[in-house]
C-alpha positions as CSV (number, residue, x, y, z in Angstrom):
1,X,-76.7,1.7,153.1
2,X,-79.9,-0.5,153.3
3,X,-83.3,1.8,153.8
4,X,-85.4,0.8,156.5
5,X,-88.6,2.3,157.6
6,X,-89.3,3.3,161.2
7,X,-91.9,4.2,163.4
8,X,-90.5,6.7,165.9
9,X,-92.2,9.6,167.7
10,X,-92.0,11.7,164.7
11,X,-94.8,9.6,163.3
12,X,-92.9,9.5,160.5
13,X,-90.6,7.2,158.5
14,X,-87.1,8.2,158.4
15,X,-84.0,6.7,156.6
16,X,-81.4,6.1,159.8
17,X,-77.9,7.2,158.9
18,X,-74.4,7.8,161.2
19,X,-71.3,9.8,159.9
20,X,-70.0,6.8,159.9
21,X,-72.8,5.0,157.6
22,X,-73.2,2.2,160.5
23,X,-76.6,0.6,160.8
24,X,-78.3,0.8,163.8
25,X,-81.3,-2.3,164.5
26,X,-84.5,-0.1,163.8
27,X,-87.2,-0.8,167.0
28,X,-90.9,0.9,166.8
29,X,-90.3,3.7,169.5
30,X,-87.8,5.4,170.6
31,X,-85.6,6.0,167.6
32,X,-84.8,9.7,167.9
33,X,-84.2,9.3,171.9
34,X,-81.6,6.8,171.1
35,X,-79.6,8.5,168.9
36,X,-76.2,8.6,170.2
37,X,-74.0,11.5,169.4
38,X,-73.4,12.0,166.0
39,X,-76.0,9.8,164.8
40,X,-78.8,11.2,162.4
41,X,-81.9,10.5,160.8
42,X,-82.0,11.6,156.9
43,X,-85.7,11.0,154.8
44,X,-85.8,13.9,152.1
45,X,-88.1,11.9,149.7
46,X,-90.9,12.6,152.4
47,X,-91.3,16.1,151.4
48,X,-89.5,16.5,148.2
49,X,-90.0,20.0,148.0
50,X,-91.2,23.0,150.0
51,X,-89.6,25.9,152.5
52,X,-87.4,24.6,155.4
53,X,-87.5,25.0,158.9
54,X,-85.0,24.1,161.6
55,X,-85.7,23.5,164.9
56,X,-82.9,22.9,167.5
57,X,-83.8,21.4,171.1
58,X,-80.9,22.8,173.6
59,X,-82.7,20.6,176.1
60,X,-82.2,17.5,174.1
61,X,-79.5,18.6,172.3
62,X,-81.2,17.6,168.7
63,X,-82.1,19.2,165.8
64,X,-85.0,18.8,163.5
65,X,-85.4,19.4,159.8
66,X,-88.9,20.4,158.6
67,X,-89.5,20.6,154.9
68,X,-93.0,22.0,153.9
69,X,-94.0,21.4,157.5
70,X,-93.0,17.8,157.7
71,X,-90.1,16.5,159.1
72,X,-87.8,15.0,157.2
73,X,-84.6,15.0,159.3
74,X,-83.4,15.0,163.3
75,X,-79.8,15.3,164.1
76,X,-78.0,15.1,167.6
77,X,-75.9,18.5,168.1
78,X,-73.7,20.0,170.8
79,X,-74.8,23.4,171.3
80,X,-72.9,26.0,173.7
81,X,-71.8,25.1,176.8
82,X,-71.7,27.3,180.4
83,X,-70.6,30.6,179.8
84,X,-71.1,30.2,175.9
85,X,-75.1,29.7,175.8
86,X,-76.7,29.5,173.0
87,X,-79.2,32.1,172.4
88,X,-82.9,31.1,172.6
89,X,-85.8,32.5,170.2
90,X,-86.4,32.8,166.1
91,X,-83.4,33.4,163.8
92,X,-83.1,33.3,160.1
93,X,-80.3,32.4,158.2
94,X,-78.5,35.2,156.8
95,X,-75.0,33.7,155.3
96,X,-74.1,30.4,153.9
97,X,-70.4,29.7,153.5
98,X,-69.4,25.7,152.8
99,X,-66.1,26.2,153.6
100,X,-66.2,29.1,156.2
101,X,-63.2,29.6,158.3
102,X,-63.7,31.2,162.0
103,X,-62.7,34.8,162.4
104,X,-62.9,34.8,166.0
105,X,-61.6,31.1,167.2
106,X,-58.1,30.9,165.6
107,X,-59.0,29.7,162.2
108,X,-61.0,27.2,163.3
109,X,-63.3,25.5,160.5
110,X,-66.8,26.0,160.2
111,X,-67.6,23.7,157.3
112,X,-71.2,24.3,155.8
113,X,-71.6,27.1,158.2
114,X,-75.6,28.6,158.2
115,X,-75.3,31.9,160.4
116,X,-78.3,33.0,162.7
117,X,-76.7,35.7,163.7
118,X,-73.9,38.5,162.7
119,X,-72.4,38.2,166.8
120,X,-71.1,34.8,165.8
121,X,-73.8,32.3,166.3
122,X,-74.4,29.8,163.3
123,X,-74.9,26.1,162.7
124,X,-72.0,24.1,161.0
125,X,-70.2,20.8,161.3
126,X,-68.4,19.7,163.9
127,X,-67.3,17.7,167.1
128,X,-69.9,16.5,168.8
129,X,-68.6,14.8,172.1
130,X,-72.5,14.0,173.7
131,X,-72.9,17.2,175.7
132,X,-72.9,20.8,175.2
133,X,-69.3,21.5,174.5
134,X,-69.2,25.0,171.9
135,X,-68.9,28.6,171.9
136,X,-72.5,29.2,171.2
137,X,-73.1,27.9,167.9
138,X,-74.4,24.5,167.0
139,X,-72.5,21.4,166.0
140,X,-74.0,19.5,163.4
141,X,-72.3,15.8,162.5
142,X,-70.5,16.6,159.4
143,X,-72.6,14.2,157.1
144,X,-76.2,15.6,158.7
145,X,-74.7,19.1,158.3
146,X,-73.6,19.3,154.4
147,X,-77.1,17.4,153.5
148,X,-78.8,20.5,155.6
149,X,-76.8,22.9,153.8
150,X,-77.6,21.4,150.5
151,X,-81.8,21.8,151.2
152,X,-81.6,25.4,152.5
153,X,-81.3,28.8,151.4
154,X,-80.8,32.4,152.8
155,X,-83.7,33.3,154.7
156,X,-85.5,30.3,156.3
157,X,-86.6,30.4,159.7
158,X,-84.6,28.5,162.5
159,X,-86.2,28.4,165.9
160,X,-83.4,27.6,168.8
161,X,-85.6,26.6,172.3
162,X,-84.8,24.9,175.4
163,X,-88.0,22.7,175.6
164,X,-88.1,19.4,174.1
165,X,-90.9,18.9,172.1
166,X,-91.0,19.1,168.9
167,X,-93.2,20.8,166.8
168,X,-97.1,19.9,166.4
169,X,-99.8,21.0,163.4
170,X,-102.7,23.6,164.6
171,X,-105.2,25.0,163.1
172,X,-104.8,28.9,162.1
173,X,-103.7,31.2,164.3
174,X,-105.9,33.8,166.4
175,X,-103.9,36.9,165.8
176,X,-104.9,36.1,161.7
177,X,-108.5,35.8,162.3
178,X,-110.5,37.9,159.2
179,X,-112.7,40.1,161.8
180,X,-112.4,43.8,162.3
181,X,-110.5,45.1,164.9
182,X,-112.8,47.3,167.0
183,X,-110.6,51.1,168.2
184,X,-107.8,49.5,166.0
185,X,-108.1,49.6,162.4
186,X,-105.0,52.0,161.3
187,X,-102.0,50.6,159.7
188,X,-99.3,50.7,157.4
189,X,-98.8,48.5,154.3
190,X,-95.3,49.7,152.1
191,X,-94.6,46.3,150.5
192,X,-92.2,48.4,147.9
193,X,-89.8,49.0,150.8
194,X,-88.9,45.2,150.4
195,X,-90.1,43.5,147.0
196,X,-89.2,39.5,147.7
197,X,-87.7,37.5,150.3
198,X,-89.2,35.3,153.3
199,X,-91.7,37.1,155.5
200,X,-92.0,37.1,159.0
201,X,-94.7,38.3,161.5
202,X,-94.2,39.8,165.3
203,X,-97.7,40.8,167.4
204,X,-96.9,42.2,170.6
205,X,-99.7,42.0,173.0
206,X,-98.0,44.5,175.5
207,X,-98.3,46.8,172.2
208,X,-101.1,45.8,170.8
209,X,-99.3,45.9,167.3
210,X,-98.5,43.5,164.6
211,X,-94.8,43.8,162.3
212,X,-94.6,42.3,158.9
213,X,-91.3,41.8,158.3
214,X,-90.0,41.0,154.1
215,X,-85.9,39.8,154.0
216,X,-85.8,41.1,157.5
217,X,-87.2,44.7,156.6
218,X,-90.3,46.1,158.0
219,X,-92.5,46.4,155.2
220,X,-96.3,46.9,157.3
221,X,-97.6,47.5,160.4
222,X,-101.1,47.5,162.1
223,X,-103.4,47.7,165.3
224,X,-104.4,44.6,166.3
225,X,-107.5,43.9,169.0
226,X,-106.9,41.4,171.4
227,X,-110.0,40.0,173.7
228,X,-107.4,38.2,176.7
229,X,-103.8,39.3,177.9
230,X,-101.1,37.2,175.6
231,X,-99.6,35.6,178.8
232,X,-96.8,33.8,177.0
233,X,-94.6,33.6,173.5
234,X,-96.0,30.9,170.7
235,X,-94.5,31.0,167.5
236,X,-95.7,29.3,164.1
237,X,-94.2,28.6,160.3
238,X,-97.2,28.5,157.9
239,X,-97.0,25.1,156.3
240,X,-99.9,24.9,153.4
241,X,-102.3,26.8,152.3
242,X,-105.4,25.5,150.6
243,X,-109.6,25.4,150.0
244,X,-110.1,24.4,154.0
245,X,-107.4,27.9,154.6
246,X,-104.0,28.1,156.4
247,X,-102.0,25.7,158.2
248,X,-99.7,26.5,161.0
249,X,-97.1,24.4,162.4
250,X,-96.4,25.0,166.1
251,X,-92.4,26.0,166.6
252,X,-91.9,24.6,170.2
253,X,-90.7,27.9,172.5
254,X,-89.5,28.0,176.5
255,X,-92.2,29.0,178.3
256,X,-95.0,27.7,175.5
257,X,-96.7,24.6,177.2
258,X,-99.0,23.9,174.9
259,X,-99.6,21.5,172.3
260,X,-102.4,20.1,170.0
261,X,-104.6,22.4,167.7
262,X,-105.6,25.7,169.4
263,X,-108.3,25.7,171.3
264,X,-112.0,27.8,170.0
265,X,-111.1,30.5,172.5
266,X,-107.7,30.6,171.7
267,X,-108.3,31.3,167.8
268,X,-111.0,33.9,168.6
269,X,-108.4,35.8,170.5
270,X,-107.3,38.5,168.1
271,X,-109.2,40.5,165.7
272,X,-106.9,42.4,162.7
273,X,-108.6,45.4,160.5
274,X,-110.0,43.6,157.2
275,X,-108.2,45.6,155.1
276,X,-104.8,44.5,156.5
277,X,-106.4,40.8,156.6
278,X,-106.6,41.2,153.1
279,X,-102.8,42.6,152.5
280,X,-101.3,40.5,154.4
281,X,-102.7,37.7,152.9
282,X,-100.8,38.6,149.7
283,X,-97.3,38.0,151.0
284,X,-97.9,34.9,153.6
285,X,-96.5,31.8,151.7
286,X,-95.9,28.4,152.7
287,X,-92.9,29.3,155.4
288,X,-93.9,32.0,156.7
289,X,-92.8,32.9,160.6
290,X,-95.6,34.2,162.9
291,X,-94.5,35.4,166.6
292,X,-97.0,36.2,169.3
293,X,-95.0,37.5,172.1
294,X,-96.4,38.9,175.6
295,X,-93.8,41.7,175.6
296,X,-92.9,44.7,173.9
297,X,-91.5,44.4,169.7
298,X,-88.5,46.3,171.4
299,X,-87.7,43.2,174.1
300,X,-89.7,39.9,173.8
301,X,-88.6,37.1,176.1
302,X,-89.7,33.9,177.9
303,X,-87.6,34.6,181.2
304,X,-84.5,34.3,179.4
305,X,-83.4,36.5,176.5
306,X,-84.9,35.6,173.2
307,X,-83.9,36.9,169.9
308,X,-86.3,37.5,167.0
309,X,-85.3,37.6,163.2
310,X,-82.1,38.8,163.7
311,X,-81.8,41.9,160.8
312,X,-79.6,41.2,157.6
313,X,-76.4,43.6,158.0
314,X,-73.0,43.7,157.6
């Protein structure tokens, strides 16, 4: 199939590819919005290497491949339909099976399945007739799905929302901000409890508290100040890390309307203990998850439920 590079709202150049291998005409705008279903766009040579990120859009019913925080893929998908919804929020893959067999829906094949959750919910190939036709989980086109497969690995963050936009570079986060935090400087760092495995952060502003979970196991906790009410749920993957500091990708939520680089006020928002600055900044990597929820860590939500890092189990 001839390569051809495109301009499309990703701002990005991406190879355009069908299950079928057809060739589409490529146009300047517009690309992604015209996929029809089953169509995909594939460009791994953008970002050869790096952590992946997955970001499915039940509003547009697409899916979008990040890879060291730039995209590299978008795939139509046909996600649950009424009475099987698809669950919103942030979910990490905990099994991979290329030739998984359903336990649940007769036999049905799953081929490169990529579970989110142990209730039944993964990503995996399948039919994808233009509309939100499944039990819950989300179709992939059989092509897009085995080249996803073949880029991930156990652990990687995959954030499931109903808005549609995609996801958008900012500038570092307020709840990381290396200034004490006044009345709030106790915490818990047991790193030992879980020695590798992709991290992910939770800060409740109902609690005033900040998680740090390791593989899905809670491995520190602390106090966290926060100068204004957290009136909605944002979620970031860390993308790169260099001499100018950390740099967050936003991971489009419902209820999250904003978009751009966060704003002066909105960076000076939250205030962590320096200490647990400093320990914390020992396990963030390139793909690391950070949640900022309104509610509690025991039930965050945008109006709808919303699950967050579902934990490994059998």
């Amino acid at each position: 199939m001839t390569t051809r590079r495109l301009t499309c709202r990703l701002a990005l150049a991406l190879t355009f590819a069908t299950t079928a291998s057809a060739q589409v005409p490529p146009g300047t705008d517009g690309q992604i919005e015209r996929l029809k279903p089953g169509e995909y766009l594939w460009a791994p040579e953008i970002a050869p290497a790096g952590p992946v990120t997955v970001v499915v859009s039940l509003a547009t019913q697409k899916a979008y491949a990040y890879r060291n925080g730039v995209p590299i893929g978008v795939s139509t998908v046909s996600t649950g339909s009424d009475g099987h919804a698809t669950p919103t929020g942030v979910f990490t893959v905990l099994q991979k099976d290329a030739d998984h067999v359903s336990n649940v829906y007769k036999d049905a094949p799953m081929p490169f399945m990529q579970r989110l959750t142990w209730g039944g919910i993964a990503m995996h190939a399948g039919n994808l007739p233009g509309y939100p036709a499944s039990h819950g989980c989300i179709r992939l086109p059989p092509a897009f799905a085995k080249l996803l497969f073949g880029i991930t690995r156990l652990g990687i963050t995959a954030v499931i929302t109903q808005d549609a936009r995609v996801p958008v570079v900012a500038s570092t986060p307020a709840i990381l901000t290396a200034r004490p935090a006044t009345g709030e400087g106790r915490y818990v760092w047991n790193p030992a409890l879980s020695p590798k495995g992709p991290v992910s952060i939770v800060v409740s502003g109902r609690d005033r508290r900040m998680v740090v979970l390791r593989n899905g196991i809670e491995i520190g906790s602390s106090g966290i100040a926060v100068d204004v009410p957290i009136d909605r749920t944002s979620a970031f993957t860390l993308q790169s890390i260099d001499a100018d500091g950390e740099h967050w990708l936003r991971l489009p939520l419902p209820g999250d309307p904003q978009t751009g680089e966060l704003s002066a006020q909105d960076r000076a928002k939250g205030h962590l203990p320096d200490g647990f600055r400093a320990v914390l900044a020992t396990v963030m990597t390139p793909g690391t998850t950070l949640l900022v929820t309104r509610e509690t860590l025991a039930s965050a939500g945008t109006g709808t439920p919303v699950t967050i890092i579902e934990a490994t189990g059998q």
